[in-house]
VEXFISE-382881 format. One record per residue (C-alpha): residue in three letters; y, x, z. Coordinates in Angstrom, 2 decimals, padded with zeros to 5 digits. Example, Ala and Ser with C-alpha at 12.3 -4.5 7.8 and 13.67 -1.06 7.14 Angstrom:
2
{'ala'; {-004.50; 012.30; 007.80}},
{'ser'; {-001.06; 013.67; 007.14}},
This chain:
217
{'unk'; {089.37; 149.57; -039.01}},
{'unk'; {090.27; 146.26; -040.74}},
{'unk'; {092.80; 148.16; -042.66}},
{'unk'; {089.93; 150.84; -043.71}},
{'unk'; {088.13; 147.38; -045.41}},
{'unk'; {091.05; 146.44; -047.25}},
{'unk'; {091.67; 149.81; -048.04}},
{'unk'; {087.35; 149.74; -049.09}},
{'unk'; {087.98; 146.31; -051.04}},
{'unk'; {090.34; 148.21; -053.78}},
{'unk'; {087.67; 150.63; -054.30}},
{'unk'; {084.75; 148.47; -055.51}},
{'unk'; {085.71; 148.17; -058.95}},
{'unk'; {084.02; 151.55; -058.55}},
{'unk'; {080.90; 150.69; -058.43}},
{'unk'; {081.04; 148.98; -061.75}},
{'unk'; {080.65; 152.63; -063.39}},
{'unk'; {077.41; 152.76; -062.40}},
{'unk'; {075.11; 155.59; -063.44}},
{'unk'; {073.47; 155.04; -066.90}},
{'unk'; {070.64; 157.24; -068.62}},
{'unk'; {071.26; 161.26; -067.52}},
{'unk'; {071.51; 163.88; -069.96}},
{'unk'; {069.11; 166.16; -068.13}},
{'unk'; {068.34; 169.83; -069.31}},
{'unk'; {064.93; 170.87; -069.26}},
{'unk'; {064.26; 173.68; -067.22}},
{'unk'; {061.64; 175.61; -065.49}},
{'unk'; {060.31; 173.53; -062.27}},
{'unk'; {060.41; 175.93; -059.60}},
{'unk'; {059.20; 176.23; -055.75}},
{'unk'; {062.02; 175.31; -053.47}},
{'unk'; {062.14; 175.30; -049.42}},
{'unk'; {063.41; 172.94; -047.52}},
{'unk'; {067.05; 173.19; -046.94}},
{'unk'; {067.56; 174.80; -043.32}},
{'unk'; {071.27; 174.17; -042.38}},
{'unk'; {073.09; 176.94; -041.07}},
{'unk'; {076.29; 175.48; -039.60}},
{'unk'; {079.54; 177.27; -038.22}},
{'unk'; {080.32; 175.56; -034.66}},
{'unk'; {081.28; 172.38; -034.16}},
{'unk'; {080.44; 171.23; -038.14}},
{'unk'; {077.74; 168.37; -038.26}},
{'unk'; {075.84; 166.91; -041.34}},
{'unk'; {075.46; 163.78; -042.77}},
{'unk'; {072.97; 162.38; -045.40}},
{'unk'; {073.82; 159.72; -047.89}},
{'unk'; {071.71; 158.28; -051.20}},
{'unk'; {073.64; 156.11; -053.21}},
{'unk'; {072.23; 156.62; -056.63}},
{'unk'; {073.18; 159.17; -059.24}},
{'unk'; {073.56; 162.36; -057.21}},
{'unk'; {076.04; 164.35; -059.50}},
{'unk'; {078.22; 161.07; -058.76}},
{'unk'; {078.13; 161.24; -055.10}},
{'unk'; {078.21; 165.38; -054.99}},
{'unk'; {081.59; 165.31; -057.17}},
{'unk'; {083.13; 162.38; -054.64}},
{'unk'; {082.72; 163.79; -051.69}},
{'unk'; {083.64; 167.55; -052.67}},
{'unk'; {086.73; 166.05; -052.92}},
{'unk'; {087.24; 165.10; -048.99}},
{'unk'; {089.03; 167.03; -046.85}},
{'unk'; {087.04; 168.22; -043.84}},
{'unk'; {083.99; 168.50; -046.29}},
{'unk'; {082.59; 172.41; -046.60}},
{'unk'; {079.67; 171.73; -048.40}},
{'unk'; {077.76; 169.31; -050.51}},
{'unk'; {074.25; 169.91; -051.52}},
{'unk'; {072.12; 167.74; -054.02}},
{'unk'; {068.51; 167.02; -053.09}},
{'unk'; {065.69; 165.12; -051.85}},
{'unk'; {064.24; 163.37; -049.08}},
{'unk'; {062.63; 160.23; -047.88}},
{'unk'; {059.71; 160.83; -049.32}},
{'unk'; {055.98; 161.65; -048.73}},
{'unk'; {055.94; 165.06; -051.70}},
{'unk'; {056.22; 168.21; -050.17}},
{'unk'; {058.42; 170.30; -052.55}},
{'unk'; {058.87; 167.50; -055.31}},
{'unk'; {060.53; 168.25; -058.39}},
{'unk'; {063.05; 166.25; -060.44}},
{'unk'; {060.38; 165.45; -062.80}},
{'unk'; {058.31; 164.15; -059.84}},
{'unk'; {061.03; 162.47; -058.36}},
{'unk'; {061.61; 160.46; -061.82}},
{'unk'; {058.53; 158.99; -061.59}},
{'unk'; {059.30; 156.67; -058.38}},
{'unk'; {056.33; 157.52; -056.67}},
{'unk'; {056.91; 160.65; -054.36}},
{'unk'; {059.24; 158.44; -052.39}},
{'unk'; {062.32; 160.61; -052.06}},
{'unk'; {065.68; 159.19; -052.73}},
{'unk'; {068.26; 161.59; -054.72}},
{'unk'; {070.87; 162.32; -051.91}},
{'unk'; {073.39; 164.61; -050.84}},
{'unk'; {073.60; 166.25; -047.45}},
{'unk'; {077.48; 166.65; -045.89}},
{'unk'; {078.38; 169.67; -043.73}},
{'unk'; {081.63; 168.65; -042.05}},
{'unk'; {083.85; 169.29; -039.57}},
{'unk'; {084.19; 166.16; -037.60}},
{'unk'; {087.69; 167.13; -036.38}},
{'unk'; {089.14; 167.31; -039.82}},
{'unk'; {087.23; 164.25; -041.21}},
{'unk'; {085.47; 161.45; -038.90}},
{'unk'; {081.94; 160.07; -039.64}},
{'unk'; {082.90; 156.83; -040.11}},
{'unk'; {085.94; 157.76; -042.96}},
{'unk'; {082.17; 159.72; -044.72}},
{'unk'; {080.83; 155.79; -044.94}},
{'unk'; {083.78; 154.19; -045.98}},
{'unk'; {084.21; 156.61; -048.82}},
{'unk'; {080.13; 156.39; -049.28}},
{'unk'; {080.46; 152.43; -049.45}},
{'unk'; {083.37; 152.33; -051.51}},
{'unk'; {081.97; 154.21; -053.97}},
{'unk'; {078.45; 152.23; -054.90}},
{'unk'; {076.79; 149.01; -054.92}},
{'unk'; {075.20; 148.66; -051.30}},
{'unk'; {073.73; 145.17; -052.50}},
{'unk'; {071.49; 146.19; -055.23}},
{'unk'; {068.20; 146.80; -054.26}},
{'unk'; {066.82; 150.76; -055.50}},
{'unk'; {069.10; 150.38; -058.64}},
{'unk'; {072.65; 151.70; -059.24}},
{'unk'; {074.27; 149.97; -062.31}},
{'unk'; {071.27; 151.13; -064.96}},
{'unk'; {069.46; 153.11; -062.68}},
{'unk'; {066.82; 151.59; -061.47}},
{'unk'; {064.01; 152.78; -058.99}},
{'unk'; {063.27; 153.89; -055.76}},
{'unk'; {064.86; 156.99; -055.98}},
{'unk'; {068.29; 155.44; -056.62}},
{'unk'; {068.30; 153.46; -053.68}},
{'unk'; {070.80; 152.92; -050.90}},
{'unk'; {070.16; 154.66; -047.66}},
{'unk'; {072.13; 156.67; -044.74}},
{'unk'; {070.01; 159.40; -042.75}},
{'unk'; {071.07; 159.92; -039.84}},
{'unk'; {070.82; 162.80; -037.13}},
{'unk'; {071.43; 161.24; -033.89}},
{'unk'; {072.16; 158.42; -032.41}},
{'unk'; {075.42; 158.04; -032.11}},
{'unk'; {075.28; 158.53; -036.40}},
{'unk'; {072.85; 155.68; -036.02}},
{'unk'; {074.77; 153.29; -034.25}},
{'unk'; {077.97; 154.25; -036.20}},
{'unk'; {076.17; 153.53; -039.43}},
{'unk'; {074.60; 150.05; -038.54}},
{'unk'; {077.61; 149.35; -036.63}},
{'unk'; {079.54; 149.95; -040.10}},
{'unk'; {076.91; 147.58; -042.00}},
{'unk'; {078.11; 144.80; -039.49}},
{'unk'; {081.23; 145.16; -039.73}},
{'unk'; {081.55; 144.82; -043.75}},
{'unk'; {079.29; 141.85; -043.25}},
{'unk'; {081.47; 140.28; -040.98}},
{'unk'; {084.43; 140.56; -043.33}},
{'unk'; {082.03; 139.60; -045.86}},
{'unk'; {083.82; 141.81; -048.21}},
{'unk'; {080.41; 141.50; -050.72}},
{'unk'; {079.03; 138.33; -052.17}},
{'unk'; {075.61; 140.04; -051.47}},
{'unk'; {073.81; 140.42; -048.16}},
{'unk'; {074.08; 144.64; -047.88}},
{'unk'; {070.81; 146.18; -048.48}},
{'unk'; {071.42; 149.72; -047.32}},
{'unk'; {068.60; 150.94; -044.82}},
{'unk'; {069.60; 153.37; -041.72}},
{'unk'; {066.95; 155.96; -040.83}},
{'unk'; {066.30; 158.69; -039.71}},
{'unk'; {066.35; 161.99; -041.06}},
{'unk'; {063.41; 163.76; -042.81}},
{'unk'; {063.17; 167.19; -044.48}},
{'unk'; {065.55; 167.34; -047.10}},
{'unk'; {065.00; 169.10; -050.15}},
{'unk'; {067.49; 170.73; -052.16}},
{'unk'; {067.31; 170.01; -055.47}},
{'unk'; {066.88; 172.26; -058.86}},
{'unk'; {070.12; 174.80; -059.51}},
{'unk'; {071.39; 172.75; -062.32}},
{'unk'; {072.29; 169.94; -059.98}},
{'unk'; {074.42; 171.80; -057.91}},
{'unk'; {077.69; 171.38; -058.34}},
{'unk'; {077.32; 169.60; -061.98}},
{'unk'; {080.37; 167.63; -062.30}},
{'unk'; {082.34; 170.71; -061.67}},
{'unk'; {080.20; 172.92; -064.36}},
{'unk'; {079.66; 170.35; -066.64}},
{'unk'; {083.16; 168.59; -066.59}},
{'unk'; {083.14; 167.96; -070.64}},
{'unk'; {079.56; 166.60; -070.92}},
{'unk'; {079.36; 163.13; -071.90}},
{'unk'; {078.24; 161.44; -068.86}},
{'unk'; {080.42; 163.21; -066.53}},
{'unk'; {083.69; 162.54; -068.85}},
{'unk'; {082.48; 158.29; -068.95}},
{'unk'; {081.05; 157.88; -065.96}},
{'unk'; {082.08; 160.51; -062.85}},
{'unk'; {085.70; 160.85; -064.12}},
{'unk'; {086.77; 157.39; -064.12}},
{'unk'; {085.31; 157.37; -060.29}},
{'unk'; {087.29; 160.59; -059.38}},
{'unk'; {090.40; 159.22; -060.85}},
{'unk'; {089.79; 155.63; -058.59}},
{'unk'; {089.11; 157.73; -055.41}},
{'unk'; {091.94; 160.10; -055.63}},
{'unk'; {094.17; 156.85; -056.06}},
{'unk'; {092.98; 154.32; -053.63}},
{'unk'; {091.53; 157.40; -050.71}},
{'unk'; {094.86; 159.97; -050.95}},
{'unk'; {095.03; 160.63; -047.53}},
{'unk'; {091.30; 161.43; -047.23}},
{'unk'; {091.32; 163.81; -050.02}},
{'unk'; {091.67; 167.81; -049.88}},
């Protein structure tokens, strides 16, 4: 484990590439249900916000034991929010992804120390110039044992007080997750050339596939 923090300590200059204004298309809002998992034995989920969601979608693609990554919602109060709802701060959903993975191919705890080493758990609902609610730090977790790995984590990386900031990441519980808008899904991947992706997810894929090798696909 102590060798995981070192490993996470190389990895924060990630976080300075925070997310800055979004180059959002404007699209028809439609209905949307909440996401109902269906999972092949023996894969488990796990739900992370940590700002931008196209950042933390195109990250953890990347990791092997990962079979899917969905953008989305949840946290909040909203049933069936919208982006455009969700910009406003007020439904109280956080933008998040949601993890199917096969646990014997990639351990919950190697999910958080990618998730940690790749944003600022010490700014309070803001990533670099996103700031609000919605881009705030926050694992959901499904059971306990998730719980206590998660807060157990936190601990840990205060112990080694790795950060000159007390960690302000909250552990709860799961609520209904919402997935978000088509145009989200998969963006980095689609939208590879766009502006945003090019200066700010790039530079982050190129840190993670140098310091996190052995973790990657």
């Amino acid at each position: 484990m102590r060798n995981s923090i070192k490993g996470l300590s190389l990895v924060l200059s990630l976080v300075l590439s925070s997310c800055t204004a979004k180059e959002k298309p404007i699209v028809k809002e439609e209905y949307k249900e909440p996401v109902k998992t269906k999972m092949k034995e023996g894969m488990e989920v796990a739900t992370f916000a940590g700002g931008c969601f196209w950042c933390t979608e195109a990250i953890f693609l990347e990791i092997k034991g990962v079979e899917k990554v969905v953008s989305g919602y949840i946290g909040g109060t909203t049933k069936n929010p919208t982006y455009t709802e969700i910009c406003t701060g007020t439904t109280g959903h956080a933008e998040a992804i949601q993890i199917t993975f096969d646990p014997n191919e990639v351990a919950y705890e190697d999910l958080l120390e990618v998730f940690f080493g790749t944003h600022d758990p010490t700014t309070l609902n803001r990533q670099g110039a996103d700031v609000g609610t919605q881009y705030r730090s926050e694992i959901f977790y499904y059971s306990e044992d998730q719980k206590n790995k998660a807060e157990n984590y936190i601990q840990l990386l205060e112990k080694e007080k790795l950060y000159d900031k007390k960690i302000v990441t909250k552990v709860s519980s799961a609520t209904v997750f919402y997935e978000a808008e088509k145009y989200h899904q998969n963006y980095y991947n689609d939208n590879s050339s766009q502006g945003y992706c090019q200066m700010v997810i790039a530079p982050k894929l190129e840190k993670l596939r140098k310091y996190y090798r052995t973790k990657l696909k």
